[in-house]
Structure formats: C-alpha cells, structure tokens
N, C-alpha and C positions, 0 to 999 in steps of 0.2 A: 489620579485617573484610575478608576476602576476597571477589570478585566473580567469575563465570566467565565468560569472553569466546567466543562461537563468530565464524566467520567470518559465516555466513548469521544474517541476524540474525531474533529473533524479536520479533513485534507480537503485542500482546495486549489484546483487550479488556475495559474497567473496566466495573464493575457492583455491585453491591453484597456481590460474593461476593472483589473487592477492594478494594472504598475500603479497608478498613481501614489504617493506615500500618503498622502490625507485618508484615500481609499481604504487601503491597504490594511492602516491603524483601525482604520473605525472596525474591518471583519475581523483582527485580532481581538480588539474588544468585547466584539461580540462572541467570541469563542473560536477562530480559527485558531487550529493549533498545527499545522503542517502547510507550507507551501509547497506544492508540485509543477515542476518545469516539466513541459510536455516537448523534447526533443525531435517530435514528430513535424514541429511548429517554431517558429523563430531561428536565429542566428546566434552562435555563441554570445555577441557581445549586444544581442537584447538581454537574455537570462542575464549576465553580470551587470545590468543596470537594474534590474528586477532583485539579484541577492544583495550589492549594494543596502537597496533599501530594506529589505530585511534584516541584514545586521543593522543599518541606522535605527532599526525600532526595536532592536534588540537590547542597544546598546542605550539608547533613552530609557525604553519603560522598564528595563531589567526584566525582559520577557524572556521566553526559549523556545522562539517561534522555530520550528525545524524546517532542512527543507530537503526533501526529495527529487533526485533528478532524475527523470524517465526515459533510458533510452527508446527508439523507434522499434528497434529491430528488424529483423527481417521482414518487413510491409509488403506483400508483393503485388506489385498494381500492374492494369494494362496500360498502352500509353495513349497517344493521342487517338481520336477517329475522326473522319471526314465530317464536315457542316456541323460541328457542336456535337453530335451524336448519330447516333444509328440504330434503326431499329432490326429488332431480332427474333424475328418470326419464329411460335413453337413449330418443331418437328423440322426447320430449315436445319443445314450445316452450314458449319462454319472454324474455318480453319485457323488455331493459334499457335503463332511462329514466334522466335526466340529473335530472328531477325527485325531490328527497330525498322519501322516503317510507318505511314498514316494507316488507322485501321479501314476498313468501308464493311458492306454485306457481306463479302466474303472471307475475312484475314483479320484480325487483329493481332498486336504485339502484346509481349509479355517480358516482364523486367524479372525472369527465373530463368539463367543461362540454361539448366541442367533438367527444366522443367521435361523435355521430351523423354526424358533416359528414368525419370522416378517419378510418372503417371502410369497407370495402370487402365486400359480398358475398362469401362463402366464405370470410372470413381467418378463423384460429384465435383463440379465444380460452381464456385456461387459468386458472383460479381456485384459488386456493388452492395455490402451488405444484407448478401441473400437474396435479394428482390429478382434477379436475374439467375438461371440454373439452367445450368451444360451437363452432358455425361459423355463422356472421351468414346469415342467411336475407337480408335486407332490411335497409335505415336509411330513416326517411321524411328523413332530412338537418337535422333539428329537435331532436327530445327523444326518440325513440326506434327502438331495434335492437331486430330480430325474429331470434332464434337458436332454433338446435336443440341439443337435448342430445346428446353423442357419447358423451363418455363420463360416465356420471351420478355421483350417490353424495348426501352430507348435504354442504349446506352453509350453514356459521354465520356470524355477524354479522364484518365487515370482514374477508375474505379479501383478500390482495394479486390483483391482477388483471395480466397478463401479455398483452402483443400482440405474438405474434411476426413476422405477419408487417404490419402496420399502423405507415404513416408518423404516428409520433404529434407533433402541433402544439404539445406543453406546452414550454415551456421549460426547460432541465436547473436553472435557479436558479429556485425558488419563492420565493413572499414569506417563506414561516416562515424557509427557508434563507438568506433574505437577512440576517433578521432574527440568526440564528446563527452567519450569518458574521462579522457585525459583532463580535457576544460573540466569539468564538473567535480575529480577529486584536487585542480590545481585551488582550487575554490575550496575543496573541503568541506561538500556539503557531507547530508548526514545518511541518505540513505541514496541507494543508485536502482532502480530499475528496471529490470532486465523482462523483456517485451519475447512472446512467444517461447518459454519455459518449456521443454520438451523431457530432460532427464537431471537428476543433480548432479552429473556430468558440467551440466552449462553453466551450472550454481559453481563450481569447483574451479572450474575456466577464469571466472570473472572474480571470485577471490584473489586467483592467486596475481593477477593482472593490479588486483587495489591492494596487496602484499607488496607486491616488489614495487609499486610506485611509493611504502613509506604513509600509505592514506590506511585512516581508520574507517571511512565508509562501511554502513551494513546495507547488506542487499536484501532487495524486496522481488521473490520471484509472482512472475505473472501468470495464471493460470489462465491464458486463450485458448490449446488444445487438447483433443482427444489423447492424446498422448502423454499430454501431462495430468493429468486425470488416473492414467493407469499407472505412472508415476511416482504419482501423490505423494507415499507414504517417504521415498528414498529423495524427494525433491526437498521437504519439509526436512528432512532431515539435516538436508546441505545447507539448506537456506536461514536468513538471519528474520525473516518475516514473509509472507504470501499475498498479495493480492489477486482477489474473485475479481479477473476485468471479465465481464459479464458480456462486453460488446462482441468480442470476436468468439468468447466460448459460446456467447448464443447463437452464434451464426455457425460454429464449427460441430454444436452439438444440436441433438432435437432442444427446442426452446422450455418443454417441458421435464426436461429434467434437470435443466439450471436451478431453481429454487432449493431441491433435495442436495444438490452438487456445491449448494452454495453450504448448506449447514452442515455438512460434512466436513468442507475444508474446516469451519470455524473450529468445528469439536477438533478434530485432528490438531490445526495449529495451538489450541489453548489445552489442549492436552502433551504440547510438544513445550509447548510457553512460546510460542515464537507470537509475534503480532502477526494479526490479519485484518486489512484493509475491503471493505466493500464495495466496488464503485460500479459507474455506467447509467447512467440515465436517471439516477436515486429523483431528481428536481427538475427533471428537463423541460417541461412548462416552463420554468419560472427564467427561463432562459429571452422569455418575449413578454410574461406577465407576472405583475405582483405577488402572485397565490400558486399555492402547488396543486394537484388535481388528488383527490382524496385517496385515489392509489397509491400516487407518491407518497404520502404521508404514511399510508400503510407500509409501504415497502420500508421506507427508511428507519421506522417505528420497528419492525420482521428482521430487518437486520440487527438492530440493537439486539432483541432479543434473542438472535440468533449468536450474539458473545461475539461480533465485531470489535475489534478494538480502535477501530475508527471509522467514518463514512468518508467518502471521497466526490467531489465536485468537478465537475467536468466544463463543458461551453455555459456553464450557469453562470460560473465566475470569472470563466475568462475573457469570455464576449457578450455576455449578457448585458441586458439593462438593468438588472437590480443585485449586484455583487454581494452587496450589505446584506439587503432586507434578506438575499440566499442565505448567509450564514444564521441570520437571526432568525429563521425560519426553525433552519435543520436543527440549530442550538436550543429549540424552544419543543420541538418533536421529541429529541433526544432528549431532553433533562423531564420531559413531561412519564417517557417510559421509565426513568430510573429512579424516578420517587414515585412511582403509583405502581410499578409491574416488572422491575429487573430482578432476574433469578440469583439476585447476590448467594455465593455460595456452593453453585450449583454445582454437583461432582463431577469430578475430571477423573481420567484414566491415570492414577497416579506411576510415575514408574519405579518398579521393584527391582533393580539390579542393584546389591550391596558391591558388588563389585564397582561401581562406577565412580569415580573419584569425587563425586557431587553428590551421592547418595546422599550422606549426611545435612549436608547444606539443605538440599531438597528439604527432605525433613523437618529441620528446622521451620524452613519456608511456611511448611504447611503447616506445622503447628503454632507459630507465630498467627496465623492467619484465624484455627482454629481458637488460642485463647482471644482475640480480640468481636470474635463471635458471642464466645461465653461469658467472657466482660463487659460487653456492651462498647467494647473502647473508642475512640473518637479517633483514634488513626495509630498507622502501623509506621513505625520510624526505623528506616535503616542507613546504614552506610555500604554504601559501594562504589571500587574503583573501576570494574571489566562492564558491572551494569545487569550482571547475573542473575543478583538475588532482589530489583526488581522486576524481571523479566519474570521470576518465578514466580513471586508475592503477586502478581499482577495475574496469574495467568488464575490464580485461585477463586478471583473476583470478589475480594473484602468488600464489605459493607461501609465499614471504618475506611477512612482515609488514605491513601497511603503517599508517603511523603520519602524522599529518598534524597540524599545528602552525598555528595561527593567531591573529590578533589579532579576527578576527569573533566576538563571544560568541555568538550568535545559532545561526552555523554549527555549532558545538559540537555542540548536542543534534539538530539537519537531521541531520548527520551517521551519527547514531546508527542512520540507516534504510540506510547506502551497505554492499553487504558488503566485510567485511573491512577496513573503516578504525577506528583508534581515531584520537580526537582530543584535543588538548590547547591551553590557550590558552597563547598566547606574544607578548609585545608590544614585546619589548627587541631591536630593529632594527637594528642596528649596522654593520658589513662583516660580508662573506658568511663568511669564514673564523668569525670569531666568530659568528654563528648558528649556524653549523652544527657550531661546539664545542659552542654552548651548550646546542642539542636534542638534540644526541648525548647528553652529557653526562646531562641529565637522563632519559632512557632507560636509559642505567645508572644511575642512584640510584634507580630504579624496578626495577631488576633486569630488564627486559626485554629487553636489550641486555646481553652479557660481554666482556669484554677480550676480544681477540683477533674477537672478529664482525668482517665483513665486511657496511657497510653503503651504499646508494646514496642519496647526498642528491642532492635535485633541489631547485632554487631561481629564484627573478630577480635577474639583475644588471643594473644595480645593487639592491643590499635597498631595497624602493619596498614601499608596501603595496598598490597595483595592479599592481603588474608582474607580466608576461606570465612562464611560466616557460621559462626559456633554457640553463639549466645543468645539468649532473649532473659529481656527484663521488663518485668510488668514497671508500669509507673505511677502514681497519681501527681497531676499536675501542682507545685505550690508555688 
C-alpha cells in the first residue's frame, strides 16, 4: 500500500467525519501526517477511541502518524440568553455580570470570575467572533460591567468572548485542561497544545507539569493574542514548536495585519528551528463542497511559501463531508508549490553564539545542508536520539531529502510535524562506517535511494546514543 509524502506536512483534525479506521487510512494515504484532538470538543474516552486507531495504523502500515493534543484553554464565553437569543441594539447598554443567570436586553453573564477587577473603561469587547462589539462604559470592580453596544445584531447562548485590548488574569492552564492534560500524556501523545499563549512564562508552566509527570511530550504554543505577539521572540524561545491560530489572533488583532504577523512568526520559528504550524479556515469551503474557493488554494499555496512546516485542518476533517478528497486536495496544492516554486535554501538568521554548547553541531547542520546543495545529493542522512539535529537540518530547508534515523521510538511520530524529515527507527549502533552502511543501505531496499546517489551522512563519533553530532560524510550509493 502506497503512502504520499509532501515536504510541508499536513495536520488534520479528528471528529466524527474521521474516526472511522477505513477513513482515517485513506487521508494518511493521501498525505496526512499529524492528527489533532481538538479538547475544546469531545470527551476524554472519545479521543482514546480515536488514538486507538491511530496507533492500529501505525502499527499495520509501519507509519509515524503523530498526534497532537489541543488543549481549550482559557475560552471565555457568555452563557445562556432568553428565547435563543437577543438582540442588541447599536448605542443601547448593556450590562455584564459575573453572576450566572439567563441573559435578556438588559444583563448577560460571563464565565470570567475576575472579569470586573481587569477591564478597563473603553477597552473593546467582541462576541461571538467579532460580529458583535461593546466598549466598557464603567466596572463597579465586583460583579459588574457597564457597556455600550457598537456594533449590534442577535446574540445566542455561549458565544466565545474576545478581549483585545484587556490584560486578562486567567491562567493559560485551566483545571478541565489540567485534567486533559493528564489523559493526553497518560496516552503519550506527541505534541500537547497550549491555547491562548500570553508569555514563555505559560510555555515554562506546562513543561514542567509533562517533566514531573515522566512524559516526553513537546509543546506547541498558540499564537491567539496581542500579547503574545509582543512576546513572540521570549515565547519561541520556551517553546518546542508555534502555532499561527489565525481564528481568535484575527479577531483579537486588526484582520490586516495577520498575513504580515503570520510570515513573521515563520521566519522567527525557522530561524529558531522550532516547527511552525498554520491553521484556521486554510479549506473551509470544502467543509460543505468538493472544491476549495480559489483564495483557499492561494492562502494554503502563501503559506507554504511562507516556510510553514505544516498546514493544519480544522471542521474540514472533522465534520465535513469530504475528509479525504480535504487532504488530497491540500496534498496536491502543497506538492504543486514544492516542485515548481519553494525557496529551498532560503536564508535564515543563523545563530552566532560560540559559546553555546550546540554552536558546533549547528554548524555542522548547516554545512551538511550546504554540501548536499553543491552535490546535487539526493538526501541528507543522520542519526539522532534528543531529535536535535533534525530539527535543525530541517529548519535549513534542503532541497535533497532528509531522512533521520533513531533509536527514540517516541521521536518517530514528534517527528512527523518537522517539514521535510522522514523518520525511521534504528538501534543497531556499531562503528560509524557500519551505521552508515547500514541506513544507507536500508534506503535503498526502500527504493528511496539508487546506486549511484550521492548522499551526506552526518553522525557522532564515537556511535554513543547521546552524542553531540560532529561528522559528515559524503557518500556515493553502491
């Protein structure tokens, strides 16, 4: 059974329009490479019927389908309101209390204990994905805010509530979140997360919470606010990968300056090596029809070339009607921009500290990268146990191949989010000369490698399964 590989990888989220395992297979097939459990949605013991069958197709087609688990975070919604909804007249008030109650014309509730004490007069507030816009008149600093309607319309029971310009005091880990984090490293998925990113303070939080629980988890912070925007640089830094969720940063920032906001983060994380994730509406058509709308295809095509290291899917795959033909869509977009128009090579902000206990490795990385440039080589081969050196070979964006070999099972399916690494496990550690027979080797009984290729291994000497990597060897296939 055949599977199709793009460089830029694609993330897709599960829902009932994939649990199925027939389903499931056919969008690995076609190129899914990350599942994403959306925490916001289901019950712990739907997701572990859902990872279930990810490992069962793991463990059949000897894939490394990864899967990502998304906390909610802090979501803060209004709650119910009188007859379905209410309408909210521009220039009316209207008063929101911390006290749960039915909302009507005058009152609605708010699921933000502390909302009254860290609103400020005049700050915007936007309900229901911006469609709706209040500005705080007053807070008595208690239980409740006096707002004006700006801009009105009907609003129904638990809209999400947005503050864009308000220092908000919730914590990025809720208790449910807590609760679900626990599920999701008892499971041992690969990546965890974290919803409303504010400082790498939050990134530091939730490390150490998957340290002392004994889980290898890496975390993915989510860029929603202004906040983490100003951020950016000390967020990236904590973090193990970033995600552009474009839904609530579009609604928390002006909508025109997300696209700039977007190629920013990329350059910063592929200059950091860390992966970065695109998502939010990339196919949302194809959520009700076959075909995407020719923007889509543009955006998702703008992202590529903006050095995403993966696309991400949203209600396309999770509740949609065409799961499949979604991935073989994005997998046909993608593979269309990386053999006719990706900037393989494209220069990154290298970092210059010789002091840094990686300097050298780094180094290595990049020149490994650079001779397989000037070799024409057909892919870059390395070994690693932490997952380091292809995190960095990856962040260079080779042209050639890159193939990464390890004895970390765990890394395997992390993996599956880096662009442009395949991975394989490998545990038979011997001298360098024979490793590096032996991964070559098994790339050609794979057919992905031909006699005659020109390849660059990179390794540590001595073969240690933490060592630093120190070597490169050119190769020619025999």
């Amino acid at each position: 059974m055949s599977f199709y590989y793009n460089r830029t990888k694609i993330v897709a989220t599960m829902g009932p329009a994939s649990a199925k395992k027939d389903v499931l297979l056919a969008m690995v097939r076609a190129g899914l490479n990350v599942c994403r459990l959306n925490f916001s949605h289901g019950k712990p013991e739907d997701h572990k019927k859902v990872i279930d069958v990810i490992r069962e197709i793991n463990a059949e087609y000897k894939t490394n389908v990864g899967i990502l688990a998304d906390l909610q975070g802090p979501k803060i919604r209004i709650g119910l309101v009188k007859d379905g909804g209410i309408h909210l007249k521009n220039g009316s008030r209207i008063n929101i209390t911390t006290h749960e109650s039915i909302g009507d014309d005058n009152q609605i509730y708010i699921t933000y204990e502390t909302f009254p004490q860290d609103v400020q007069a005049n700050e915007i507030i936007l309900l229901d994905d911006g469609k709706l816009q209040l500005r705080v008149i007053e807070t008595n600093r208690k239980d409740t805010v006096v707002c004006e309607v700006v801009h009105g319309g009907i609003l129904t029971s638990r809209k999400g509530v947005n503050l864009p310009n308000t220092k908000v005091s919730i914590p990025s880990l809720t208790p449910e979140d807590i609760v679900n984090l626990h599920f999701a490293l008892e499971q041992d998925v690969d990546w965890i997360g974290l919803s409303f990113v504010r400082t790498g303070e939050d990134i530091v939080d939730l490390k150490r919470i998957i340290k002392e629980s004994g889980k290898g988890a890496r975390v993915i912070a989510k860029i929603e606010k202004p906040e983490a925007i100003e951020n950016i640089d000390s967020i990236i830094a904590a973090t193990d990968g970033v995600m552009v969720a474009r839904g609530d940063l579009g609604v928390e920032m002006p909508l025109e300056e997300v696209p700039l906001l977007q190629k920013m983060i990329a350059r910063k994380c592929r200059d950091a090596s860390k992966p970065v994730i695109v998502a939010t509406q990339m196919l949302e058509s194809m959520i009700t029809t076959p075909r995407p709308t020719r923007a889509e295809v543009n955006d998702v095509a703008n992202s590529v070339l903006d050095g995403a290291d993966a696309v991400m899917l949203s209600g396309e795959t999770s509740v949609g009607e065409f799961p499949v033909i979604v991935i073989e869509t994005m997998a046909k977009i993608v593979r269309n921009v990386e053999d006719l128009g990706y900037p393989y090579h494209a220069p990154k902000a290298e970092r210059e500290d010789p002091t840094s206990p990686n300097y050298l490795s780094d180094a290595l990385c990049s020149s490994a990268v650079y001779l397989a440039k000037q070799t024409n080589a057909a892919g870059v081969v390395s070994m690693t146990t932490s997952g380091y050196t292809a995190f960095e070979i990856s962040s260079f964006r080779p042209k050639a191949a890159t193939y990464i070999f390890t004895s970390n099972k765990q890394l395997l399916n992390a993996l599956s989010l880096v662009w442009g690494v395949r991975a394989f496990y490998y545990d038979q550690l011997e001298s360098t000369d024979k490793t590096i027979a032996d991964v070559n080797n098994i790339l050609k009984e794979q057919s992905l490698i031909n006699v005659g290729d020109v390849i660059i291994n990179t390794a540590a000497v001595p073969i240690v399964k933490q060592g630093k990597t120190n070597m490169i060897k050119v190769s020619v296939v025999e």
